[in-house]
N, C-alpha and C positions, 0 to 999 in steps of 0.2 A: 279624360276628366276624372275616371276613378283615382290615375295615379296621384292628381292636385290634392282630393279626398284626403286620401292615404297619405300625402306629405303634410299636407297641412295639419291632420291630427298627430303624426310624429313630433312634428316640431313645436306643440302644444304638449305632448307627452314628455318631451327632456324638459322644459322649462318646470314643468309641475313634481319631477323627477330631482331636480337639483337640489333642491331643499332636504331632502331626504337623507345627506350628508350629516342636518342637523341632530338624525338618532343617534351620532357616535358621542356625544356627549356637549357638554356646555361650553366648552372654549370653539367648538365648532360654530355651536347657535350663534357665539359671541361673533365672529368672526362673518358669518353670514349675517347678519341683522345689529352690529353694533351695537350691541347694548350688554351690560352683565347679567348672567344667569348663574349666579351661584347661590340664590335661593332655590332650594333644591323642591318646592312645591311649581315654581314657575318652572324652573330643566324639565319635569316631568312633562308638564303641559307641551310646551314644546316641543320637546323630543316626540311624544307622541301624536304632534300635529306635524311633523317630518313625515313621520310613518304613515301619515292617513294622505298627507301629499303624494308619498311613495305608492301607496295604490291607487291612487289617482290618476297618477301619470303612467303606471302598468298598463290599468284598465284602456288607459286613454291608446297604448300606443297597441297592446292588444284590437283594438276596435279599429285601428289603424288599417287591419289585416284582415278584421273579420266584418265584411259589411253591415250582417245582421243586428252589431252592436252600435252600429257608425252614430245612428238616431240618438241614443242615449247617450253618447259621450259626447255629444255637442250639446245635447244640453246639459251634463256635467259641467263641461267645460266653461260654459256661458257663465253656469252658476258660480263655479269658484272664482271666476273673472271678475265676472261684472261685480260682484260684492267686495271682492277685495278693494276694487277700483273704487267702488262708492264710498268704503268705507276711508280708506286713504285720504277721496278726496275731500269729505265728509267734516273728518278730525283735523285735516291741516300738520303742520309743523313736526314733520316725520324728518327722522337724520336721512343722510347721503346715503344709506345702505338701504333704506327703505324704498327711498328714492328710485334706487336700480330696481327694486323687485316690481315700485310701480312700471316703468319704461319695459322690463319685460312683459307684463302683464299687458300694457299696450301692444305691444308684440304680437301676443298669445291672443289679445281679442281679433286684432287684423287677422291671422291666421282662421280663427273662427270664423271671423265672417266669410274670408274669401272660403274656405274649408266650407260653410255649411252651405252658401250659395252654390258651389259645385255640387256637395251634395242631393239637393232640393231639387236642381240642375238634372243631375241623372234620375233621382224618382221620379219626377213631373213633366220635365220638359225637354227627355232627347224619347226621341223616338228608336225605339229598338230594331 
């Protein structure tokens, strides 16, 4: 059951990890989120929401590894989830590129839930 843990936050850890391509610059962003970024106050924002994705998905696959953290990165994880997802679904009318990050994020939530039921699983309900 640990190992289910352990994989399910890894594969919650590359998804939140990919984006993090987008701190090489704006043809990247573009290319990941179809949209232009050569207003250079939005690349900022961006790029540096790559990089807060990138510890994100450290933390996450770190915690991966280290039980004591496991608590906290599922509800990281839940959180950057669930909100994007609301927000997505929320706003409507998002391009084909957007589209895939929501379908990953579907992903990412199954992973969490099966991930944090295992979890709960081992604190609560196996017997040692």
């Amino acid at each position: 059951m640990h190992y289910l843990v352990s994989t399910m936050l890894i594969v919650v850890a590359v998804i939140h990890l990919l984006p993090l391509t987008g701190a090489l610059g704006s043809e990247r962003l573009a290319a990941l989120y179809g949209l232009s970024f050569t207003e250079p106050n939005l690349a900022i924002l961006m790029r540096h929401r790559a990089v807060l994705f990138g510890l994100l998905g450290a933390f996450l696959l770190l915690a991966a590894f280290r039980p004591a953290l496991q608590a906290i990165a599922f509800i990281a994880g839940f959180v950057s989830v669930l909100s994007f997802l609301w927000l997505a679904w929320s706003t409507g009318g998002y391009n084909a590129q957007i589209a895939r990050v929501f379908t990953a994020d579907i992903v990412a939530l199954i992973c969490l839930l099966i991930g944090g039921a295992a979890y709960l699983y081992v604190q609560f309900g196996a017997e040692s």
